[in-house]
N, C-alpha and C positions, 0 to 999 in steps of 0.2 A: 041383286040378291047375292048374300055368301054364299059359294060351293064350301062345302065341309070334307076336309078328306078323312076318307072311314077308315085308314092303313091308320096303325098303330107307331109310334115315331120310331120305332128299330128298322118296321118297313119302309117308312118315309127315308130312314139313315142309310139301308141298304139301296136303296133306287139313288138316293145322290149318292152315293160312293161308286157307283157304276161307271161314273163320268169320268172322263179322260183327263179335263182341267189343265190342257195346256196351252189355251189362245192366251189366258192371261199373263201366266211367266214369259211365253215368245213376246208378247207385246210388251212385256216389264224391259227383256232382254235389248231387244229391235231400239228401245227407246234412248235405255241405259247406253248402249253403246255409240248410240247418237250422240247421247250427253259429252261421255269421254271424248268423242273425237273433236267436238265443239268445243271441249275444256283445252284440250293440246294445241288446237289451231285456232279460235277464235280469243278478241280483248274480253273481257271479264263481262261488260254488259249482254254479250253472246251467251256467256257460261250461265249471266242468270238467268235468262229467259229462258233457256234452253232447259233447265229443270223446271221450270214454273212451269213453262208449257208444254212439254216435253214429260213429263209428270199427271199433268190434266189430260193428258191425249190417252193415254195407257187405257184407261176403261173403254173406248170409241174405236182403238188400234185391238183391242183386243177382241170386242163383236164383230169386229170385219173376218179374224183369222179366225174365230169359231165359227162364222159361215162355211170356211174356206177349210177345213178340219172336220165340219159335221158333228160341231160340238153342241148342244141344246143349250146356248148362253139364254135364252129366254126362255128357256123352262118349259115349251109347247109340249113335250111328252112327258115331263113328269111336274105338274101344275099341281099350287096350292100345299107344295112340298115344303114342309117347316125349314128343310136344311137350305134349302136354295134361299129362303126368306135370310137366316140366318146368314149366309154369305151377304149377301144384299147387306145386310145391317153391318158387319165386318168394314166392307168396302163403304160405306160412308161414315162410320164409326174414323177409320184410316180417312179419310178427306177433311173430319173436323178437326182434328188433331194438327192439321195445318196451320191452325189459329196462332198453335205457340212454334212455327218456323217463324210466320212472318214477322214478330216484332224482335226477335234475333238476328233473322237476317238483317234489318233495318238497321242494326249496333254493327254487325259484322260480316259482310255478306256471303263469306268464305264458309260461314256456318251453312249456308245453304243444303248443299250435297251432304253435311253430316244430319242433319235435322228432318230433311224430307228423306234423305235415304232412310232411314230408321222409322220415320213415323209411316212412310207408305208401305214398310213389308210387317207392320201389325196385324193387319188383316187375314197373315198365314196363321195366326195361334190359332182363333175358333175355327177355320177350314180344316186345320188338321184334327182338330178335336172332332169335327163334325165329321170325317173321314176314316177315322180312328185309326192314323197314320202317323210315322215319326217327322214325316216332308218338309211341314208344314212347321213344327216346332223349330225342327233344325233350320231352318230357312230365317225365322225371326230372330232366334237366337244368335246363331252365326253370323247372321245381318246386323246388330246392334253390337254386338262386341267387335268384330271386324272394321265395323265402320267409323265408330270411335277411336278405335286402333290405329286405325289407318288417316283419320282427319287430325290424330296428333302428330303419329311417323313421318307425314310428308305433308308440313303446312303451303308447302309453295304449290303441290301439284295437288290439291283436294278434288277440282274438278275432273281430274283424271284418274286416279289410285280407286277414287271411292267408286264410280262406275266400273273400276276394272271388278271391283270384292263384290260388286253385286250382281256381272252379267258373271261372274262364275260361281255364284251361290245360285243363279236362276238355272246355270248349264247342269248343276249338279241336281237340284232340286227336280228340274222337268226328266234326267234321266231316272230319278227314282219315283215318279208320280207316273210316268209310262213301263215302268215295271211294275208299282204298285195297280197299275190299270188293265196288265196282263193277265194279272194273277187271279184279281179280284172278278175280272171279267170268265177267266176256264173255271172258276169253283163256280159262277153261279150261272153257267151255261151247259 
């Protein structure tokens, strides 16, 4: 049987905006910089695994550090919440999108780190929307211009440049999602 939740969706939007939301940036970060270092020091078959899988880990790396944060990744205290659904839908909306890395990469596989870097920080648009925060925008925003920026500026170092423009879009992002989480948390306490 459906539970029905009886809050009205501003109440549903204020209960997910409560949340803290940053297992998933720490695990985008923790990955990315993995990537980079794998790009500096490993041959090229290294670099592409290493975002394939390294990329596929992020959602798995990121329910370990919201145990480890006390962050409600599974929704136990605010269940049957529109906005939690709607992230849900975000994050695999951003996984299908994958479709059109992989027959790119296939042509040219340097396109990697431009392709997956860009299609996997889509998922910030509706969060932010759903947050009613600028975090989120500026995060996909600055993420797709930077990263195309950066996969023409430096063709030789893609796997490295492009992890650097995104653990410091995560570094910026998670500092303003923890003040957005301060703020939000004293007004409705």
């Amino acid at each position: 049987m459906t539970q029905h939740n009886t809050q009205t969706l501003e109440e549903q939007r204020r209960a997910f905006s409560k949340k803290r939301f940053l297992a998933m940036p720490l695990a985008g970060s923790i990955v990315w910089t993995i990537i980079g270092i794998i790009g500096a020091t490993m041959p090229p078959i290294w670099q592409i695994w290493s975002v394939w899988i390294g990329c596929g880990s992020i959602v798995y790396l990121g329910m370990a550090l919201a145990q480890v944060l006390g962050e409600d990744f599974f929704n136990k205290h605010t269940p049957n919440n529109a906005f939690n659904h709607l992230f849900m839908v975000g994050l695999v909306m951003a996984l299908l999108v994958f479709s059109l890395a992989i027959p790119f990469a296939m042509q040219d596989y340097t396109s990697i780190p431009l392709t997956v870097g860009i299609l996997s920080g889509l998922m910030w648009m509706p969060f932010s929307w759903a947050i009613q925060h600028w975090a989120g925008y500026f995060h996909t925003i600055s993420r797709t211009l930077l990263v195309l920026a950066v996969w023409f500026l430096f063709p030789e170092h893609r796997f490295v440049a492009i992890p650097v423009v995104i653990v410091s879009l995560y570094i910026i992002t998670m500092l303003a999602l923890e003040r957005r989480y301060k703020v939000v948390n004293s007004l409705h306490n």
